[in-house]
Structure formats: C-alpha cells, structure tokens
N, C-alpha and C positions, 0 to 999 in steps of 0.2 A: 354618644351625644356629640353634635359638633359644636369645633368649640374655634372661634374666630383666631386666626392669625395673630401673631404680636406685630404691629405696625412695623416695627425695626425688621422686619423675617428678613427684607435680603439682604440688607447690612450687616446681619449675621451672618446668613448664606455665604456672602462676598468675603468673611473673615474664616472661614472654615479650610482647611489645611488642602491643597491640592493635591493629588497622587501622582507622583513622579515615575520614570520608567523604571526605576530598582524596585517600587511597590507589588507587592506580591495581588495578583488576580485571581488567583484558581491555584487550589491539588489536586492532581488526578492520580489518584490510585492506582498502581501498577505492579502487574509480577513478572510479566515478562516471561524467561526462562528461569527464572531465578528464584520462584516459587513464593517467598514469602513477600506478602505488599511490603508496596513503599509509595509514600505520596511525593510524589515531584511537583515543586513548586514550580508556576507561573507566573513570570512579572510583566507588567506592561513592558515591556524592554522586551523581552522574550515573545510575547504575541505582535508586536508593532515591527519588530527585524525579522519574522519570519515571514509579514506578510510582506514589507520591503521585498525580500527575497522569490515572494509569489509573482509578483509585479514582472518582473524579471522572468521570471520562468515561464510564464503566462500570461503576456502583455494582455490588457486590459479590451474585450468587443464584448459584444452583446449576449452574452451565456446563458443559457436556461439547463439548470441543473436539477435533479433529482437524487435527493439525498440516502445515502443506501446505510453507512454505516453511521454505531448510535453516536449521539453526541458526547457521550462520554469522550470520544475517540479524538486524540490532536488532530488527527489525519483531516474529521470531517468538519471539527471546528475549522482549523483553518483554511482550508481547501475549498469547503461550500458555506458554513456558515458566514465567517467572518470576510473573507475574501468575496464571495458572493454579494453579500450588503454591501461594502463599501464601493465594486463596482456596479451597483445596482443592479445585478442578474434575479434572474425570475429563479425562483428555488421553489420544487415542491418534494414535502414530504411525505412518506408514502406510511399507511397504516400499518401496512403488514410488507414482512419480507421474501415472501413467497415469489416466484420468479413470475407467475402470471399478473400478480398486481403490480410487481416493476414493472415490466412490459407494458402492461396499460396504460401508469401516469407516466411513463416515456412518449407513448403513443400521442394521449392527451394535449400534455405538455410541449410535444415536441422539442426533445431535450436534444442539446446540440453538445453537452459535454457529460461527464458519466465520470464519479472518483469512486472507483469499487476496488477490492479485493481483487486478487488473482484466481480465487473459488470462485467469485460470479461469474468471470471472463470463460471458466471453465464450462463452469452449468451454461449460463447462456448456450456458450459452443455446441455442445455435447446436443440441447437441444433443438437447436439448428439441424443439427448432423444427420437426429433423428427422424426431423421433420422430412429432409432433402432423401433420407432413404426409404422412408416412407411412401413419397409420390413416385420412387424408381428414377432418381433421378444424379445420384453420387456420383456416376460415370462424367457426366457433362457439367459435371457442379466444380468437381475436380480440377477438368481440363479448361475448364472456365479460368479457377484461379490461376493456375499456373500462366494462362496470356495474360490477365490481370496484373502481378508483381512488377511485371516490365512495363506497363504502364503508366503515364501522369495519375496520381492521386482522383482528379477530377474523373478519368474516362472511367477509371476501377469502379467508380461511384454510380454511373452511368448503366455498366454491365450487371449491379448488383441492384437496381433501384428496388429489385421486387423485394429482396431482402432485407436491405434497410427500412424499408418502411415497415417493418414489423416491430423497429425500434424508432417509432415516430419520422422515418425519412431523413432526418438532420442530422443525425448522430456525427460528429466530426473525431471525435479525442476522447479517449478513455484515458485517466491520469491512476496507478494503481502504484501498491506499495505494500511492506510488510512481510511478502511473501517473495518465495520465489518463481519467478516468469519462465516457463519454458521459452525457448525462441520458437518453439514450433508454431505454441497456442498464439504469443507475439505477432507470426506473420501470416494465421490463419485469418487474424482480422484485418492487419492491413491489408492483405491481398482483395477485401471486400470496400479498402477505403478508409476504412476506422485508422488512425494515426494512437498509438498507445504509447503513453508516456511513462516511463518507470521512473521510480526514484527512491530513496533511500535515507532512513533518518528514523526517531524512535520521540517516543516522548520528553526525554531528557535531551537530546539533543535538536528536537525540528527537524526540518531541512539540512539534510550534512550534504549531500547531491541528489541530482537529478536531472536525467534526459531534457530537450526541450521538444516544442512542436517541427524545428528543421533540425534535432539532432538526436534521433531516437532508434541507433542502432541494435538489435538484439543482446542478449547477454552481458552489457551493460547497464549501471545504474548512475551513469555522469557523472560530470564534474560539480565541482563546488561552486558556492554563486559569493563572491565574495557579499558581504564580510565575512561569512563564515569560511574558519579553514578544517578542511581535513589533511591527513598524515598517516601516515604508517610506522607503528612501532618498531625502532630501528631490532630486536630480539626476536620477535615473533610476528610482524606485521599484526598485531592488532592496528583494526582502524579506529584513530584518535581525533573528536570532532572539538574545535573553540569557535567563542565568538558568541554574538550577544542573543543566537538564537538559543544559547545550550541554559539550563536550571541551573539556576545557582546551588542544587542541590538537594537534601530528600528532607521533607517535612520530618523535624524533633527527632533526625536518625544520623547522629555525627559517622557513626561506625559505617554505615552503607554509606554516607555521602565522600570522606575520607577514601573508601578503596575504590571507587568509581571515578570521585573529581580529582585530578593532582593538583599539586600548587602553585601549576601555572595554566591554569585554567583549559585544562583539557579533559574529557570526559572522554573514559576507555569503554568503548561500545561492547568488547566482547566478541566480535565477529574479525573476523580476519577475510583478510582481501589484499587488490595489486593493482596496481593500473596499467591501463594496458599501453599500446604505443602512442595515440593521442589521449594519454593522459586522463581516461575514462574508469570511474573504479569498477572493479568486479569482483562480487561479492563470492569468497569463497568455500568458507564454514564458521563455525563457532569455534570459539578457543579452550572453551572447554569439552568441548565434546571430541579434539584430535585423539585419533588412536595412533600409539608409537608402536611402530612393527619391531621385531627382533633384531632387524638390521638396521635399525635407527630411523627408518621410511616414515614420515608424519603422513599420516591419511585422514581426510576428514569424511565421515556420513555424510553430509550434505553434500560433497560430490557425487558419490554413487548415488544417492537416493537424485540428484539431477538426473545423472546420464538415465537414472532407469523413466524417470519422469518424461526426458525427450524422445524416448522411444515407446511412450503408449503405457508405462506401469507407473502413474503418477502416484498409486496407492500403496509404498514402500517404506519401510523402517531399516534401516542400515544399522547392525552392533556389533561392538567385539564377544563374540560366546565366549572366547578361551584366547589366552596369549597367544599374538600371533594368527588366530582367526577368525575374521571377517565373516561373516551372513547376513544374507535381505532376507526380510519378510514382508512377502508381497501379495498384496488382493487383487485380484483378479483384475480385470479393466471392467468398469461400471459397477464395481460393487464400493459404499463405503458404510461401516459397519456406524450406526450411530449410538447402540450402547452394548457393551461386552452380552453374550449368552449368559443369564441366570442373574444379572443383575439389573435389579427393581420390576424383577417380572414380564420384561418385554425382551424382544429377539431383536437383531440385528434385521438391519433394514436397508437396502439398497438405495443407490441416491434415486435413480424411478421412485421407488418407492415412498420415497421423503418427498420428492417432489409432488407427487400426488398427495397427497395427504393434507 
C-alpha cells in the first residue's frame, strides 16, 4: 500500500547522522593462506585513500574496461568498479568467464585497459602461441618480437596490429596482482605493445605498491604511493604495510586482528621481500613457508617454484620431504590437473581441455 511521505521527510533526512571516513562500508571475507575466514573490515577511509592512491597510479583518460574478476574481490572493486565510475569509464561485465567470451566483450567493447590475474595473462598467452603455431608461423612471430623490444611502444603496436585486434585493437595496460608475474610472460606482451602493470597489496592492506605506466620494470612490484608506507621487518624482512588504506582490523576477531595489526599501526603481510637498488620492492616468499637447511641456509618454495616458472614449468610445488631435502613436483608444461584422480568422479583435465569445455 502506498502510503504518502510525512511533509517534515527532508528535515528529517537533513538531521539524520552522516558517515564519516572511520565508518565501516563493507566485510570481505577472506582466508588467504591462512585457511580459516576472517572478515576485514572496510571504512570509507580505507576505500577513498585507496582510490586517492589509484589517481596517482593511474592518472585519470578515457578507459573502457572489462571486468574479469568477481566483485567480491578488493582488487576489482577498486580498480574497475569504483575507480571506473568515478572517472567515468565504460565498464562492461562479462557473463561468463570462459576466455572466448573475454575476448569477444573486449572485442565489442574495445577495452583499452584489462585488471586480470597473472592465469588470464597466461591462458590468453598460451592461446596466442597456439594459434601463431597453428598457421606455421612461431619462426617469424619470434623474430618479430625480438625487433619489437627495442622499439618505441607505438611501432611495437604497429608490427603487431593483426594481433591486437583480436583483443578489440586498443588494448593499451593490463594492471595484474596477487600472483606471481614471470618476467618472461611480462615481456612477452610488452614486446606486442601491451604495457603491464604489477602491483602488490592484499585486502587488509590495499595498495601497499605498485609499478606505474612509465615504471613497469620486470620482477618488481614498486614502490609505495604515499600515504601509504611500507617497511621491512628489521628480524626477518617481513613486509610491513600502514596508512589509511590498511583495515582497521578483522570483523568480531581480537585474536586474528591483535597478531596481524601492531600497535602502531602496521599490518604484518606475511610475505617477505627487499628492495632492490632504486628502491623497488620484490616480493620474495612467505614467512611461513621458509625452509631452514642444516646449515642455517633459509630457502623459500616460491623461489624455486619462480625460477621453475621462468623456464617453462610454471605447474610446480616446491617442499621439504625430509630435513634437509628439498623436491619439485612438477606437471608437465600444458597440463593443469583441475580435480585430484577418484575425487567426485571426474579425472583430471588439461587446461585445453577446460578451455574447451
């Protein structure tokens, strides 16, 4: 039934409490490596300095994006949704996340920016690869690139236009995050043009760094954009992110927000890293996952499972079997197994395989 307004409504309205930037906006439920959820709180403080921060990272033209990962995800909030609207970019979302229907509302669309995963950057690739050996053509694709690298951005673009346009022609900046970036997969796009921007930051803390578009060397993931700061844990270089893009902490969980937050407002990532001579961090394992060798040697799995990753065996598990020694366990190249043999009745599947499907 409707029922008429109280004459007074905006007088009410105009007395009603405003939200301030300490006002909580969102939990996002998260496990991380850490296995059991935790909701991290969101303030208006925390999504308004991160996007300050995007401004900076990503000065503000004309962007038509395609949105890949869910919204659940900080990354895509603020990166496409939020960031997106406020510079009024054309954003389109896609039904399905099958790489053919990417490709198409890219196409569509003509998306001139792309915030994916370092697995899309891969499949995409991999599909490329397949297409270009398909027509018999790897030899001259190859030597292509290789004159391409040493070129202006612009002529690379030029030499590749037949290729780009399979991703709508525009494609300028892929922005990715989460994972880790081979330098190889890194220079296999820019050498077609694509400019890829990595960076670095988790839901609890945002943006802690990140590459820009004139500063996007390989095997780093940048600096910090003030206000926010990062540091290195003066005992074990954990990297240590503050500043008003980080959670005030984890939804109704003192115990998890206590060993994460200290009490001077630093949030321990858990990942360890260094920087290197201009001052660039680079990310280079987990802090719990270090294995201490018999001679006191700290070794981390995410090195090795890198180095096996820049030479073609990105499908690797690095663990300690027995004190003292190390073993990979490695899938093959093109193979990735998407559920164990004898469980829920299906076999393993190849990424062809998933891709088609």
């Amino acid at each position: 039934v409707y029922k008429r307004q109280p004459p007074d409504w905006e007088s009410r309205l105009d007395g009603w409490p405003r939200a301030g930037r300490s006002d909580l906006v969102e939990i996002i439920y998260t496990s991380g490596t850490t296995g059991q959820p935790k909701g991290v709180q969101l303030t208006h403080d925390t999504f308004l300095s991160t996007l300050e921060v995007a401004l900076v990272i990503m000065p503000p033209r004309h962007h038509r994006l395609v949105g890949i990962l869910p919204l659940s995800h900080l990354f895509e909030q603020a990166m496409v949704l939020y960031y997106g609207t406020m510079i009024g970019a054309e954003i389109v979302y896609v039904r399905s996340r099958m790489p053919r229907t990417i490709l198409a509302a890219m196409r569509e669309l003509r998306a001139t920016t792309l915030v994916a995963p370092t697995q899309f950057l891969q499949l995409f690739w991999s599909a490329l690869t397949r297409e270009v050996d398909r027509q018999g053509k790897r030899t001259a694709f190859d030597r292509l690139r290789r004159i391409a690298r040493h070129l202006p951005v612009r002529l690379r673009r030029v030499l590749f236009r037949s290729v780009l346009a399979q991703f709508g022609g525009e494609l300028t900046m892929v922005g990715t995050s989460a994972a880790y970036l081979p330098p190889e997969l890194q220079q296999d796009w820019e050498d077609l043009g694509i400019k890829i921007v990595q960076g670095y930051g988790s839901t609890e803390a945002g943006f802690a760094t990140c590459n820009t578009e004139l500063d996007h060397p390989t095997g780093v993931v940048g600096r910090a954009t003030p206000p926010v700061r990062v540091r290195l844990a003066p005992k074990d270089s954990e990297i240590l992110v503050a500043g008003p893009t980080v959670s005030p902490g984890y939804w109704m969980d003192p115990e998890a927000t206590a060993a994460a937050f200290d009490e001077e407002g630093w949030y321990h990532t858990g990942d360890i890293g260094r920087f290197d001579e201009e001052g660039r961090l680079v990310l280079t394992g987990r802090k719990k996952n270090i294995i201490v060798l018999p001679n006191g040697l700290n070794v981390f799995p995410e090195d090795i499972e890198s180095m096996l990753a820049d030479h073609g065996l990105d499908q690797a598990v690095v663990l300690e079997t027995a004190p003292g020694r190390i073993e990979a366990v490695v899938m093959p190249p093109g193979t990735m197994p998407i559920l164990a043999e004898g469980r829920g009745g299906q076999e393993p599947r190849s990424a062809e395989a998933e891709e088609q499907a």
